[in-house]
C-alpha positions, 0 to 999 in steps of 0.5 A: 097750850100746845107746851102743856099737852106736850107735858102731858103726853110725855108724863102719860108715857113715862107711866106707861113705861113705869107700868110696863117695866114693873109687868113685862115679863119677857127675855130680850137677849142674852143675860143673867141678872145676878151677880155676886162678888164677895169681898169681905163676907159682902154680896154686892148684886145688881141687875146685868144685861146679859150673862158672864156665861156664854153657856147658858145664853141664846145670843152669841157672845164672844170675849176678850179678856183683859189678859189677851189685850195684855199680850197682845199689845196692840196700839188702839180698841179698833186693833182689839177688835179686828184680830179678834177673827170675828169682826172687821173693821174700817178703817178711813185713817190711821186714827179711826176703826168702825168695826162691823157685824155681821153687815151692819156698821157704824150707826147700826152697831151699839157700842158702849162703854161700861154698860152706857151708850156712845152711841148718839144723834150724830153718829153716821151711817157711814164709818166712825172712828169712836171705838179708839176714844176708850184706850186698850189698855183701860179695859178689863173685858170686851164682849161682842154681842152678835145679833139683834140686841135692841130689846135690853139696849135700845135703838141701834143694835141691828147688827150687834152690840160691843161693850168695853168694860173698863177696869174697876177699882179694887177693894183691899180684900182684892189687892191681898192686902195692898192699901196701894197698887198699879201698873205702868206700861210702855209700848214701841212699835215701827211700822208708825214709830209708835210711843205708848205710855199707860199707867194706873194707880190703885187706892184699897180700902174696906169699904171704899177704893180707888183707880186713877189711869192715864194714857198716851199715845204718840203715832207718826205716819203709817208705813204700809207694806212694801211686798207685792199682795200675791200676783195683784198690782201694787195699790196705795201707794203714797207717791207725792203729797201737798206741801203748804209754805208760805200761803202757797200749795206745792206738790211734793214727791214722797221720799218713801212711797210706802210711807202714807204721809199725813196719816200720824196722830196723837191721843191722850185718855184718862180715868178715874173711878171711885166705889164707896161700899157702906154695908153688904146690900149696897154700893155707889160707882162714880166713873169719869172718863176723858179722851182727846186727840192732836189733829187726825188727818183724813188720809183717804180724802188726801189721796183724793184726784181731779183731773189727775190732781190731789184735789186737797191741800188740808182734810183733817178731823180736829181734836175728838173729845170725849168726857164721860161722868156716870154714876152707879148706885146698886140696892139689894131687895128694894122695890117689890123685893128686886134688886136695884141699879140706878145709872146716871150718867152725862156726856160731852162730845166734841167732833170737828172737820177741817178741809181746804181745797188745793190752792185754794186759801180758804178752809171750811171748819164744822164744829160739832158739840154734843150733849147726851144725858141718860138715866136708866133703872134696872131691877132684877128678881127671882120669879118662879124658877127662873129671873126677871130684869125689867126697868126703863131708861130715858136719853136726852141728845143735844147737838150745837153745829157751827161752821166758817170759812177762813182765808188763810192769806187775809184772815177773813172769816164767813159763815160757811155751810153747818153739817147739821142744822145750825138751830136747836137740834136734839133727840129725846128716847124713853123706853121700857124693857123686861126679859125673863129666863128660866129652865125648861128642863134640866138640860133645856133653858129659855128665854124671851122679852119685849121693849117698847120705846117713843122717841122724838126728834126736833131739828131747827135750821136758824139761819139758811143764809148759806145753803137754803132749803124749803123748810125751816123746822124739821120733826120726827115722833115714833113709837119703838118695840122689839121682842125676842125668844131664845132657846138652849138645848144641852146635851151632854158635851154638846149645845142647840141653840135658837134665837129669834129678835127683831130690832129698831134704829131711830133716825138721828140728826145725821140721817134726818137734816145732814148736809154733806159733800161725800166726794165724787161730785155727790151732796147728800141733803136733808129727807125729813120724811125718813122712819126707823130702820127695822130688822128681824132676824133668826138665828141656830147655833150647834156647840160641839165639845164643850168642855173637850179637847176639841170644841166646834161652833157654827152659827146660821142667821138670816136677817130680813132688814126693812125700811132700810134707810139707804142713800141714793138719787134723790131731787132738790127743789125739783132738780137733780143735780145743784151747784155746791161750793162751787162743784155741779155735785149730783143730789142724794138723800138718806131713804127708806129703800124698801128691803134687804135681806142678809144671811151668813155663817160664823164658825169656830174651831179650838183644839187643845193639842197638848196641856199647853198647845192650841189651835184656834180657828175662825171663819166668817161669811155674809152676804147681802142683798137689796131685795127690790133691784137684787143688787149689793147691799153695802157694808158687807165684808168678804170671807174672814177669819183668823188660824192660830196656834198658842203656846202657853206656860207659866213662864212665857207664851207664844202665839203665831197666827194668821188673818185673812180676807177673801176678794170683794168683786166690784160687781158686789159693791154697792157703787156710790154708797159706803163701800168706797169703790174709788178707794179699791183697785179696779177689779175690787179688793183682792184677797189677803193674809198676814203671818204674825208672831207674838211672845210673852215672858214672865221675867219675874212677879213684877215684870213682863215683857211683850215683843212680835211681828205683825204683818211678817211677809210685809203684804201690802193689803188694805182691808175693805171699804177702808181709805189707807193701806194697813201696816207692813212688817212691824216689830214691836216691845212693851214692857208692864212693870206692877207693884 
């Protein structure tokens, strides 16, 4: 009885969605539905999220085009990403990188791959390291969308959203001819003895193409820098490590202190992609992708102390696995004479984490596998004088998590502590969206739109033999919405834009039933009675230049953030503090604390100098506050950005620029939460810039060569919130050979 009132609820509410797909007409954020690809007198068109043309949107959108990453050359997407000048990003090991937005990380940013979510229900509130599973050199674009984006992608996207577009298969009309194409690329850099090797084959035809790409990625341990960061102290340094030989734990001396020992990795990826165009209305996509990784040492927690002691022998993440099968089919003027695109796609992650205590023989593992299953509906028509893009999307999140210990001596092996509840845990979301833009006038467009959404959670712990809590079952259900407006003014060289949204985050598995030991002597337990995080937020823009030779943009925004789910003091059958691996660890939990706010200011500068010299500059500000207690809020950057001048030719390109960070007091931590405050030097994290010079030559059609160095004064900095110290003075060359 009760299983057919759940069908019926759900069949009633995937109706509703049906029903406010076809009649919302609304904006959400930044798009232009139709896009148009001619190849052979054909028009492919199909609904798109949000505009190629950053002119004529609300949101602002920032992008990195493939021929940047190209001569760029660094070693992972995270790296992409942090030398934009407009995103920072964590790192707590070599092999990781949680880019951060505008304050918001991790589980509060969205990321997506070729338009579909990776995010999923275990993705922490913390730092994550998924954004490197997409190799850099699969990528034709990256576009950074900053500001709420909750009402075209969902849950999640507080702070922002990035999508990695991969490359696509060509068709023969885009090959000039060339039935077979493609590219092989190698890379050697030396602050890690970096090997890199990619190469990717193109299939053309009329109506049908091809593209098969691999990767590899081969890097040792990292060498930071050896020079003192201005008049601060030397800091992360790497003077002795543990050393396992024959069942017993040794410290050893480090022969190189500034190389941070077992902090190397390995990663392979690879893609295949497949279009079938039978006739000009319509075309079919099949996407795969695979990415798995050696053993990823988590450096931070190694350089961990008790009693002046490395308090770990082993801490490592196991192999992290991404498969991805999607499957795209676009229609033109089919339902109610729209234009269709349906997306199915699955998912298969596999996450896991290994640590053993000093002298300790046995090592807990915890295994997590997870399911996602997505099917979305976008349709996209004119109406009146402007567009319409409405649809529905429907996800279905599975996580199995196991854990044991193992001793190393004996071989016995127990069950140990899961991270999740070790029952059926899984996560299904159902929502449905609409967004409009039109002219107002000929220099005055406008846009808004609406989502709303219900999701539900399900949590079972099967056996709590290991750790017992009260309860056995955990559940959530919640209703979703968001909404935004947008205006764009233009006059003459010269850009208004104001935008204001509100955005949601669902509570996943990691915030609802986590056990976890955050190191320090805290363990973070489960809160079933958490709810979604809320933002709203406002923002202006003012372009100056467009289409000059000097173009200035400056934006101002203020987020007010609700139930704000933060992790703090919290009781465990009455007692705030329990005995946990045989550690008095002080009890946490994830909650919803009252308010925050944050506010800040992001500004570009470029100027063309000559025909083929620029200057680029950026800065970025954010600040954050609890409202209740007007203490820091956490994951909030200090100043940042990045001065550059570019020369450009039709033969080489040369580019000297500068990062740089402002001091992060630690009166402006938030202490015992994710700001890592035991990974900073005392006073907190002090400023820091890097030189660095790249060069390109275009030796002939099918070869170019790429050589610079990062990090030229060989600063030994770390940027902050981050566990490892970043890469001193590194020298490096690729080389791209196509045909």
């Amino acid at each position: 009885m009760i299983l057919k009132k759940k069908v019926t609820i759900i069949k009633r509410v995937i109706i509703l969605f049906l029903f406010l797909g076809f009649n919302l007409a609304g904006f959400a954020q930044a798009w232009q539905p139709i896009i148009k690809e001619v190849k052979l007198d054909r028009i492919i068109i199909g609904a798109k999220r949000y505009s190629d043309s950053v002119k004529k949107v609300s949101q602002k959108i920032i992008k990195v085009s493939k021929e940047t990453i190209e001569f760029q050359n660094f070693q992972n997407t995270a790296d992409v990403l942090a030398n934009s000048g407009t995103v920072t990003v964590q790192k707590s090991q070599q092999g990781g990188g949680s880019p951060v937005i505008r304050g918001f990380e991790a589980s509060r940013v969205l990321l997506l791959v070729d338009g579909i979510r990776m995010n999923n229900l275990i993705f922490r509130s913390g730092h994550l390291q998924n954004v490197i599973t997409v190799d850099e050199n699969m990528l034709e674009q990256v576009d950074v969308l900053f500001g709420p984006s909750s009402t075209v992608f969902g849950s999640d996207a507080l702070g922002g959203a990035i999508n990695l577009k991969t490359k696509n298969a060509r068709f023969i009309s885009e090959t000039k001819g060339k039935e077979f194409s493609g590219s092989a690329v190698a890379r050697y850099s030396s602050a890690n003895y970096e090997k890199s090797f990619y190469t990717d084959l193109n299939i053309a035809g009329e109506k049908w193409a091809s593209l098969t790409a691999f990767s590899l990625n081969d890097f040792d341990d990292l060498r930071m820098g050896a020079k003192r960061n201005g008049k601060n102290d030397y800091f992360g340094e790497r003077p002795y490590y543990v050393e396992s030989e024959r069942g017993v734990d040794e410290v050893v001396v480090n022969s190189n202190k500034y190389v941070q020992k077992f902090s190397g990795y390995k990663q392979y990826n690879a893609m295949q992609k497949l279009v079938y165009m039978p006739n000009e209305v319509t075309s079919h996509q099949l996407n795969l992708q695979f990415s798995t990784t050696s053993n990823i040492p988590r450096y931070d927690r190694l350089t961990d102390l008790v009693g002046g002691q490395l308090k770990y022998a082993e801490w490592y993440y196991g192999p992290q696995k991404r498969f991805l099968a999607a499957y795209r089919f676009k229609k033109q003027k089919v339902l109610f004479n729209s234009d269709m695109t349906i997306g199915l796609s699955y998912q298969n992650i596999e996450e896991s984490r290994m640590n053993r205590k000093f002298n300790n023989d046995f090592k807990k593992s915890q295994i997590e596998k997870v399911n996602v299953f997505s099917v979305n509906v976008d349709l996209n028509k004119t109406v009146g004088k402007g567009n319409l893009l409405y649809g529905f999307e429907v996800f279905h999140d599975r996580v199995n998590s196991s854990a044991k210990l193992n001793n190393r001596v004996t071989g016995y092996e127990t069950l140990a502590g899961t991270r999740y509840p070790n029952g059926k845990n899984y996560m299904l979301r159902m929502d449905a969206f609409s967004t409009y833009q039109s002219k107002l006038s000929k220099t005055t467009t406008y846009n808004f739109g609406a989502r709303i959404g219900y999701s539900l959670l399900r949590s079972n712990i099967s056996d709590n033999t290991v750790f017992v809590l009260p309860f056995k079952k955990m559940k959530q259900n919640n209703v979703t919405y968001s909404g935004t407006a947008g205006i764009v003014n233009k006059l003459g060289n010269s850009r208004v834009v104001f935008n204001v949204s509100s955005a949601f985050r669902v509570p996943n598995i990691d915030d609802l039933g986590k056990v976890f030991d955050s190191g320090g002597g805290i363990l973070i337990v489960p809160n079933p009675e958490i709810k979604p995080e809320k933002t709203i937020t406002s923002d202006v823009s003012f372009t100056i230049g467009e289409g000059k030779n000097i173009k200035f943009e400056a934006t101002f925004f203020y987020t007010h953030f609700f139930d704000a789910i933060v992790t703090d003091n919290y009781t465990f059958k009455g007692e705030d503090s329990i005995e946990y691996e045989g550690e008095l660890s002080n009890v946490y939990a994830n909650q919803n604390k009252g308010k925050a706010r944050i506010f800040g200011v992001s500004s570009i500068l470029n100027l063309k100098l000559t025909k083929s010299l620029e200057f680029t500059g950026t800065f970025n500000y954010t600040n954050g506050r609890i409202l209740d207690e007007e203490s820091p809020l956490d994951h909030i950057p200090p100043v940042f950005g990045k001065l550059g001048l570019r020369y450009k030719s039709n033969i080489y390109e040369i580019d000297l620029y500068a990062l740089y960070n402002g001091r992060k007091a630690i009166e402006d931590y938030f202490l015992n939460g994710e700001d890592n405050e035991r990974y900073a030097p005392k006073g907190g994290m002090p400023a820091w810039y890097t030189l660095n010079l790249k060069g390109g030559y275009h030796i002939c059609p099918h070869l170019n060569i790429y050589s610079g160095v990062e990090n030229i004064c060989d600063t030994q900095y770390r940027t902050f919130a981050s566990g490892i110290n970043a890469p001193g003075r590194n020298l490096y060359l690729g080389i791209k050979y196509t045909f």
